[in-house]
C-alpha positions as CSV (number, residue, x, y, z in Angstrom):
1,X,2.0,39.3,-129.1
2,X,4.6,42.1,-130.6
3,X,4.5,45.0,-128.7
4,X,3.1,48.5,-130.8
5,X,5.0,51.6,-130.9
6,X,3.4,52.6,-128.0
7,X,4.6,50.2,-126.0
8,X,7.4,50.8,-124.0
9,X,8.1,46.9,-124.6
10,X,8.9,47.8,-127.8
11,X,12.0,50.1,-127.2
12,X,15.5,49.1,-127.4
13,X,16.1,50.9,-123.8
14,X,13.4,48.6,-122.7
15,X,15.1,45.1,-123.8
16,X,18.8,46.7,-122.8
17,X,18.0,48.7,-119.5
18,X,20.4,47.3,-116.7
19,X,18.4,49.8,-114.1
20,X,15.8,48.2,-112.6
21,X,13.2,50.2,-110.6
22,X,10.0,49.0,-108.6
23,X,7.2,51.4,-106.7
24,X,4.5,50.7,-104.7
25,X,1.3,52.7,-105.6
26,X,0.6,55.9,-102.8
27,X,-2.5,54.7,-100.1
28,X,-3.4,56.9,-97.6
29,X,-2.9,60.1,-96.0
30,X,0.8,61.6,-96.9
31,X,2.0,65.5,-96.0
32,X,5.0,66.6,-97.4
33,X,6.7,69.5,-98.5
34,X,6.6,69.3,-101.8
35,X,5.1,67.3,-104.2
36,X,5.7,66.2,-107.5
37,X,3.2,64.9,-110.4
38,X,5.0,62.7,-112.8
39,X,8.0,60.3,-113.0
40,X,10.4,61.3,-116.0
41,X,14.0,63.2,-115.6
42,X,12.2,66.7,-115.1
43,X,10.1,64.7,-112.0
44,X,12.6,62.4,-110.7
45,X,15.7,65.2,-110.7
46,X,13.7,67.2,-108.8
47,X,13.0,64.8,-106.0
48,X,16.1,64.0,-106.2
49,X,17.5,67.4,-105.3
50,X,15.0,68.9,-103.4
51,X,15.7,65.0,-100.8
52,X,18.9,65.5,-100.6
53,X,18.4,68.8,-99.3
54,X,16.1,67.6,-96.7
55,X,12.8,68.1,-98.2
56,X,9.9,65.6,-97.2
57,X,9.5,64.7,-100.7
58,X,6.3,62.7,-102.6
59,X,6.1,61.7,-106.3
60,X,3.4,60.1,-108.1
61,X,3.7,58.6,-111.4
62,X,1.0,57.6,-113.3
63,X,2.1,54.0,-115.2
64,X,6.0,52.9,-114.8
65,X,9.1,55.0,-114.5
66,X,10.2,56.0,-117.3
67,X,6.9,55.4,-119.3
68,X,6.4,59.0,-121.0
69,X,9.3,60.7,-123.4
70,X,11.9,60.7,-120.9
71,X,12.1,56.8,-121.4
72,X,11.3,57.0,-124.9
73,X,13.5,59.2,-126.6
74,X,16.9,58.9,-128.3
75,X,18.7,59.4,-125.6
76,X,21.3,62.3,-127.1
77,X,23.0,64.5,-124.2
78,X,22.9,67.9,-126.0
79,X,24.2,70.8,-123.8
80,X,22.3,73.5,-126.4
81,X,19.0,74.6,-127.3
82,X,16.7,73.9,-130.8
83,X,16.8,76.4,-133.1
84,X,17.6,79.4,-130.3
85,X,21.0,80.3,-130.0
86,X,22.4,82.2,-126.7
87,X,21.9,85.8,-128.0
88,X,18.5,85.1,-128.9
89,X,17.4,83.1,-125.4
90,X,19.0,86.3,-124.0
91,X,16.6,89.0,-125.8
92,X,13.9,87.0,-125.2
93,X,14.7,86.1,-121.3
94,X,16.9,89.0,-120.4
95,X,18.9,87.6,-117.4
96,X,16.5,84.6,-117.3
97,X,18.0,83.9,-120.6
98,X,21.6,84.3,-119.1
99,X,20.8,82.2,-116.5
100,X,19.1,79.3,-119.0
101,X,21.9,79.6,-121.0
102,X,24.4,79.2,-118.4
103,X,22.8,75.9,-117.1
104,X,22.5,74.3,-120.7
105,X,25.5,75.0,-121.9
106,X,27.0,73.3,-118.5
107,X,24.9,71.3,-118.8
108,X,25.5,67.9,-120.4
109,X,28.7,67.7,-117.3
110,X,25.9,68.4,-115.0
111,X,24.2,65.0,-116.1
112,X,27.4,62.9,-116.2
113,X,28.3,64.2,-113.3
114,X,25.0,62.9,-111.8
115,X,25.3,59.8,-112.9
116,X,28.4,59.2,-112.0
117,X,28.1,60.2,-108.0
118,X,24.8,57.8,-108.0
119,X,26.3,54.8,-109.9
120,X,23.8,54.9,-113.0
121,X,24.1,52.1,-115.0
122,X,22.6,53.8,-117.9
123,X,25.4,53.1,-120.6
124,X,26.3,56.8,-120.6
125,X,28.5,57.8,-123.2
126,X,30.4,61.5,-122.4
127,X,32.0,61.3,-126.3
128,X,30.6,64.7,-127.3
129,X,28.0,65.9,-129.9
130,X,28.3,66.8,-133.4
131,X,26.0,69.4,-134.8
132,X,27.0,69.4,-138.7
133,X,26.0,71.3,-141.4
134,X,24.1,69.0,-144.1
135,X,24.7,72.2,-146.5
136,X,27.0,74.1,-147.5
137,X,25.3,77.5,-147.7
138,X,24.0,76.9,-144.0
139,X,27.8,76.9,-143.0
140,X,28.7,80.5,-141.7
141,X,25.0,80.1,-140.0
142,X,26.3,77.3,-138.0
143,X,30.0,79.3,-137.6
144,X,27.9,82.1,-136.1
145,X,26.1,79.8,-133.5
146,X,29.2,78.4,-132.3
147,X,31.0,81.5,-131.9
148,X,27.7,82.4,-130.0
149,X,27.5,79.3,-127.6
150,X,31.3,79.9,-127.4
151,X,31.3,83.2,-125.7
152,X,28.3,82.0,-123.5
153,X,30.8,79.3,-121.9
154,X,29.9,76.2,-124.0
155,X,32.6,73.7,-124.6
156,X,32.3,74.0,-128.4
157,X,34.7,73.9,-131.4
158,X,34.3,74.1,-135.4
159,X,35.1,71.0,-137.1
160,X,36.5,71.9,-140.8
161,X,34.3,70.0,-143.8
162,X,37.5,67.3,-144.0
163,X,37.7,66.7,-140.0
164,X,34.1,66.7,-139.8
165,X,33.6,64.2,-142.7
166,X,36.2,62.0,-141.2
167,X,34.5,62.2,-137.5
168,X,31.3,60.9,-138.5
169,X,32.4,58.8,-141.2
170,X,30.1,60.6,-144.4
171,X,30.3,62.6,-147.9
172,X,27.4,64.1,-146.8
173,X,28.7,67.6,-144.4
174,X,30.4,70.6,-144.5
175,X,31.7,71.3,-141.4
176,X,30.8,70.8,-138.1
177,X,30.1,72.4,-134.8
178,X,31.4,70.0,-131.9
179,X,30.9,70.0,-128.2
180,X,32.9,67.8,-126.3
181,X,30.7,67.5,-123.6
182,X,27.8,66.1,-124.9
183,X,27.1,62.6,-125.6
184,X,24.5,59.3,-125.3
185,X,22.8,57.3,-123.0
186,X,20.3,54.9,-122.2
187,X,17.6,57.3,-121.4
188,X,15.2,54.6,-119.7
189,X,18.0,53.2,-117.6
190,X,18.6,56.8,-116.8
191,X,15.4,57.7,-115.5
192,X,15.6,54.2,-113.4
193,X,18.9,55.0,-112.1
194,X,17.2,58.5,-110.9
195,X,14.1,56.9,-109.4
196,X,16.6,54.9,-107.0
197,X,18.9,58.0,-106.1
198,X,16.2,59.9,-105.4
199,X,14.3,56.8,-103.0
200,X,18.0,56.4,-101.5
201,X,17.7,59.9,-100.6
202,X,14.3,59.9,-98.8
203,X,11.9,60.7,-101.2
204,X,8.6,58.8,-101.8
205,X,8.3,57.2,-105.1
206,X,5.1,56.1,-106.1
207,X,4.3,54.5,-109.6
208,X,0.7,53.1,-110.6
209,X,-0.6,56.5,-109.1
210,X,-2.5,58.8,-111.6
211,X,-3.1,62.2,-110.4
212,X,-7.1,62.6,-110.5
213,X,-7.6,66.0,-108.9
214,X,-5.5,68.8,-107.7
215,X,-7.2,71.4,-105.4
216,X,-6.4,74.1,-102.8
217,X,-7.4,73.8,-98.9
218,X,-6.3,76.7,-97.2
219,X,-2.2,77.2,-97.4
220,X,-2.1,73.4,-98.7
221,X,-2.7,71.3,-102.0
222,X,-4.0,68.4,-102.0
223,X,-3.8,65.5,-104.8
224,X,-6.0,62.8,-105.4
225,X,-5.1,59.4,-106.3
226,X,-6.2,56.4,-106.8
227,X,-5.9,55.6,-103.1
228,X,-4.3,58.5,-101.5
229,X,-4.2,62.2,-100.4
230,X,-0.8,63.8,-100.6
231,X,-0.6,67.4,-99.1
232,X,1.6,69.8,-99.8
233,X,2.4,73.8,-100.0
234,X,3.9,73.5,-103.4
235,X,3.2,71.1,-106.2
236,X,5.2,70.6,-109.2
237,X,3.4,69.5,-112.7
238,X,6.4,67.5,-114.1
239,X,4.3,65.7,-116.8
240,X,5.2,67.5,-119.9
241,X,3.5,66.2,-122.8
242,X,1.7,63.1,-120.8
243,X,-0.9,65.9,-119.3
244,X,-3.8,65.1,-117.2
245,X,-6.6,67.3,-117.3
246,X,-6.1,68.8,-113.7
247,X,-8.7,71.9,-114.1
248,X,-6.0,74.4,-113.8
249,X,-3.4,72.5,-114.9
250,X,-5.5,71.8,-118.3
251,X,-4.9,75.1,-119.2
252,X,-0.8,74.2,-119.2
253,X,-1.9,71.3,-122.1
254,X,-3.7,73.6,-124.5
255,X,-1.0,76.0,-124.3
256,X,2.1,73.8,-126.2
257,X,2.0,71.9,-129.0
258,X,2.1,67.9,-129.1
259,X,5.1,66.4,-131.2
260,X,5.4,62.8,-132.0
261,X,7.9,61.3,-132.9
262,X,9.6,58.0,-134.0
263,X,12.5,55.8,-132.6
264,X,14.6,53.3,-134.5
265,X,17.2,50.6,-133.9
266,X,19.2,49.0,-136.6
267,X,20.4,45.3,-135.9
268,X,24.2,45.1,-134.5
269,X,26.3,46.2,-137.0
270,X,29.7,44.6,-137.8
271,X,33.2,45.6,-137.0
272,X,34.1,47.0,-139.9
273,X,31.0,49.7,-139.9
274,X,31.5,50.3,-136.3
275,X,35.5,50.9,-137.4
276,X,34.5,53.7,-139.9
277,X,30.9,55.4,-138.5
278,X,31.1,57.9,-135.8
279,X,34.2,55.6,-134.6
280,X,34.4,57.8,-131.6
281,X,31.0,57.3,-130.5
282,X,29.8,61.1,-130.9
283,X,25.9,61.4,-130.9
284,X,25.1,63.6,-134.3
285,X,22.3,66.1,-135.1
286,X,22.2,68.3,-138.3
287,X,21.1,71.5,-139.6
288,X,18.0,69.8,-140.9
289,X,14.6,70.9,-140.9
290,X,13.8,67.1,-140.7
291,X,16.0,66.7,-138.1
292,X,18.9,63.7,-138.8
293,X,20.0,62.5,-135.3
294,X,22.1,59.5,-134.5
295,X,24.1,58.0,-132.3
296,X,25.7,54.1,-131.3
297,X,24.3,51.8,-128.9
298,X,26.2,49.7,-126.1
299,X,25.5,46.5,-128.1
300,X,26.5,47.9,-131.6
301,X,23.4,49.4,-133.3
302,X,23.0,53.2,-134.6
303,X,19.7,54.5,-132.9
304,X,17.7,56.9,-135.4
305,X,14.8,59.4,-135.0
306,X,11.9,60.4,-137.7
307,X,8.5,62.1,-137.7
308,X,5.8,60.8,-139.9
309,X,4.8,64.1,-142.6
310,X,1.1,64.3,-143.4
311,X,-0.7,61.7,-140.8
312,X,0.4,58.9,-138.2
313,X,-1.9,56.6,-140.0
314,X,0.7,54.8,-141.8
315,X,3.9,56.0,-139.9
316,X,5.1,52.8,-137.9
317,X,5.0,51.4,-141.5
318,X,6.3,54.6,-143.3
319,X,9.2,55.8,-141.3
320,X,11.1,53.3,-140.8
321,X,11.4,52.5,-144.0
322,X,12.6,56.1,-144.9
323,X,15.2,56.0,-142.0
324,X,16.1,53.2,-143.9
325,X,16.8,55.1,-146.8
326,X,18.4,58.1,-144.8
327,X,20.9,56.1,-143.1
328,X,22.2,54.3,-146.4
329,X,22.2,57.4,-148.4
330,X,24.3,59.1,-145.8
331,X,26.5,55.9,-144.6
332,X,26.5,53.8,-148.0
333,X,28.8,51.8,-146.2
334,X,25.7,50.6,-143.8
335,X,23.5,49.0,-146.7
336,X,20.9,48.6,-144.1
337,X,17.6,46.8,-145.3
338,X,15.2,46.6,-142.2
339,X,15.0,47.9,-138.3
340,X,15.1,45.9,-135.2
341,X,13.0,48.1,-132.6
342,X,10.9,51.0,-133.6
343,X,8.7,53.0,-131.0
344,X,7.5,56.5,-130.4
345,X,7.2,59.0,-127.6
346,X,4.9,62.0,-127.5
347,X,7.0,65.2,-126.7
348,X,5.9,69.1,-126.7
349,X,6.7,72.1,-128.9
350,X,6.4,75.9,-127.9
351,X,6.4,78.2,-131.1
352,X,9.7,80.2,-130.0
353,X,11.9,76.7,-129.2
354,X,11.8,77.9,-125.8
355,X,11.3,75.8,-122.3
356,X,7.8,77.5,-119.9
357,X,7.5,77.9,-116.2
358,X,3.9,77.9,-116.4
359,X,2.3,78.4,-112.9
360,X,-1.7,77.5,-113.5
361,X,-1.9,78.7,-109.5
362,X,0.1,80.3,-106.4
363,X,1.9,77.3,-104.9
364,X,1.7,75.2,-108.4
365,X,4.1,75.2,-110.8
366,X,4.3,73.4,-114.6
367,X,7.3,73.4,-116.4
368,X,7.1,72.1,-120.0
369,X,8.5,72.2,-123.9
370,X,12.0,71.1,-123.7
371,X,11.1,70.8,-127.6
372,X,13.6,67.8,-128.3
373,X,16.2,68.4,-126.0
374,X,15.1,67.0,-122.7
375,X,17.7,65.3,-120.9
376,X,20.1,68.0,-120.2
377,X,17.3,71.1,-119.6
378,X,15.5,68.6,-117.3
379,X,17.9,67.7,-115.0
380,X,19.5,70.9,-114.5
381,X,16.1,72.5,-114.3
382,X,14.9,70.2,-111.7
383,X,17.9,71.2,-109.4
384,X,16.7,74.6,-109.8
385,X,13.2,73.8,-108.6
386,X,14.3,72.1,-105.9
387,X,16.4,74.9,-104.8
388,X,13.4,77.1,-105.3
389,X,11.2,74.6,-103.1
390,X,14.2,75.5,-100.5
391,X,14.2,78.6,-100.3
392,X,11.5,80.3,-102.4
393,X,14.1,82.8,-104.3
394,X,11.8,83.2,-107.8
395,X,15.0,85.1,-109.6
396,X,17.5,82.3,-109.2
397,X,15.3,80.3,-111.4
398,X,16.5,80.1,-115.2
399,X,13.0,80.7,-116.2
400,X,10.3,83.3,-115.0
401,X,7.0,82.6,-114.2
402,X,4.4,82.6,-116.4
403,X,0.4,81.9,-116.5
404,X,-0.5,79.5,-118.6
405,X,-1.7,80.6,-122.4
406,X,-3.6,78.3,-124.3
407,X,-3.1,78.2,-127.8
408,X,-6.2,79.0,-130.1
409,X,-7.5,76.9,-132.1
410,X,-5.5,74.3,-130.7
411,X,-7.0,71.2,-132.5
412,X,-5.5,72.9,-135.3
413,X,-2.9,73.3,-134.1
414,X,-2.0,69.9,-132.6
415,X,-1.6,69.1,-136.8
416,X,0.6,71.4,-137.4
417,X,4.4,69.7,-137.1
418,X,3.3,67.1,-139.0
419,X,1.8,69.3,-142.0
420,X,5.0,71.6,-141.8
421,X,7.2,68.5,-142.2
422,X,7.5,67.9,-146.0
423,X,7.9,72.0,-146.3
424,X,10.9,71.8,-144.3
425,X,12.2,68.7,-146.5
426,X,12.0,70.9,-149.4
427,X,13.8,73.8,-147.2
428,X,16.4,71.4,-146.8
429,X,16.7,70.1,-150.1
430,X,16.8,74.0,-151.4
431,X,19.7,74.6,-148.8
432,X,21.6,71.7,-150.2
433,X,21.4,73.4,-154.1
434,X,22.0,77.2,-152.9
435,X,25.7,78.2,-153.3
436,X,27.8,78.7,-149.8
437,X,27.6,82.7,-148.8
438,X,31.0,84.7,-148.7
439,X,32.3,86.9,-146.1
């Protein structure tokens, strides 16, 4: 039987992973000093960390490493933020926001740097990201972002329209912001190589172990599994979009907005292709409102993302056939008729672009929304919690502390990314006709 698109079977990082990772479910009785709920890169970074620093550390994961988004996605290492440039995170945060920006825009070394000290085998690419303008009026926009991440310490540089053209190997741009920092990997191997790290260290892994109940006896929390009772002063909520309705913690679900979105792997492509596309191996994301993102493989394919406008109804179907179309109008030289894999991860949106440090209760802590740029902003931010678990300084974290909000009308709101889609294709279409602005 194929696998669906909900199937982790069915991702590429599934067939290619050459991490391998095994848990046993928790049983019993099990105090430690922290705990963690959930197994993806903000979970597993954590327990990493905070066992290396000598914390009695549990986790409990729900299915399989890996299983939610963090295993799922396209696996881009982007040391920036959606949408929300430095001096914005900065009005918003005040020093918080100097201190988030400060870890993201370090932050794709961070991850590298991790990867490398624990012998990752996660096909990590450090060949930099491209953030190009697919219009030409939206060029001194993306100028003024640069010079923005620029000043804030990122290791970025502005690509001309001819150099940028000739990086990525397409007509299509005008210019491009560059990081050389950033880069690709194989975000399910990744999450593997974590979940052995942070065992090597000390920490109890669990997977097979849904959370059912989280409640407070005296100075300790205890969480119900299956089979066991972990106990612990602090808990950490690292489930992001894959939420359980913990009482308390339900209130952190109803206060984001889900996101799905799709996955796709072309077959190997030839020499030639590989010769002329991206030939440096730089993982790409425009100025798009539909977002175009992609990057190369280990074995030779171009990985692509997509949303489905309108409905998922008819989106395993629908978009891949219009990445299809996106990849060959932008690389003709690809003439691409038909994906290999094609899967999709549910991730989480906040309506500023900016990560949460929801705390549903004293002692419990939920951070969430990396809003499509997860890999970097969750490792870095789980060293931070586990410092925090340390020592308990709440102003060395990058993010303050906030009760949970829930959004109203939420069930609307759940709809909305996918209705906004096809306005933000004709934003982007409008871009591309607009004449550039002059100084």
């Amino acid at each position: 039987m194929t696998a669906g698109p909900d199937d982790i079977a069915a991702s590429l990082w599934h067939a290619t992973a050459k991490e391998r990772f095994e848990a046993p479910a928790a049983t019993g009785d099990i105090t430690a000093d922290l705990a963690i709920i959930g197994g993806g890169f903000l979970g597993l970074s954590t327990a990493l960390h905070a066992a290396e620093a000598g914390l009695t550390t549990v986790l409990v994961e729900a299915g399989r490493i890996g299983d939610g988004a963090s295993g799922r996605n396209g696996g881009l290492v982007v040391p920036s933020l959606p949408r929300v440039g430095p001096s914005q995170a900065i009005a918003t945060l005040g020093d918080r926001g100097r201190h988030l920006v400060s870890l993201v825009a370090g932050g794709a070394r961070g991850v590298f740097d991790l990867i490398a000290k624990h012998h990752i085998a996660c096909d990590a690419f450090p060949s930099g990201w491209l953030h190009p303008a697919h219009a030409a009026s939206l060029v001194p926009k993306l100028r003024a972002r640069m010079e923005d991440w620029h000043a804030a310490g990122a290791s970025v540089t502005w690509l001309e329209a001819a150099e940028a053209r000739d990086r990525i190997g397409s007509r299509r741009f005008h210019g491009a912001m560059f990081d050389s920092t950033g880069g690709h990997l194989n975000p399910l191997a990744y999450a593997r190589g974590l979940a052995r790290a942070a065992s090597t260290a000390g920490a109890q892994i669990h997977e097979r172990s849904p959370a059912r109940s989280v409640r407070r006896d005296k100075d300790q929390w205890l969480i119900e599994t299956d089979a066991a009772t972990i106990r612990a002063p602090l808990v950490i909520q690292a489930t992001n979009a894959q939420m359980p309705d913990l009482r308390a913690g339900a209130k952190v679900r109803r206060s984001t907005v889900p996101l799905i979105v799709y996955q796709m792997a072309t077959p190997v492509l030839p020499e030639a292709v590989r010769a002329d596309l991206l030939p440096d191996r730089e993982s790409l994301s425009d100025s798009r409102n539909n977002l175009f993102a992609v990057r190369w493989t280990a074995d030779h394919r171009i990985v692509i993302g997509g949303m489905a406008p309108i409905s998922q109804a008819a989106g395993t179907m629908r978009v891949p056939r219009r990445a299809v179309q996106r990849l060959n109008a932008t690389f003709p030289q690809l003439s691409l008729d038909r994906m290999d894999y094609v899967w999709r991860a549910r991730a989480t949106l906040t309506g500023d672009f900016l990560p949460r440090l929801f705390q549903p209760a004293p002692g419990w802590l939920a951070p969430i929304a990396c809003n499509g740029r997860g890999i970097v902003l969750t490792t870095l931010l789980g060293r931070a919690l586990a410092r925090f678990a340390i020592d308990g300084d709440e102003q060395a974290l990058p993010l303050p502390m906030v009760a949970p909000k829930p959004i109203k009308a939420q069930a609307l709101a759940r709809l909305i990314p996918q209705l906004l889609l096809p306005l933000g294709m004709i934003a982007d279409r409008r871009a591309e006709s607009r004449q550039p602005e002059r100084g």
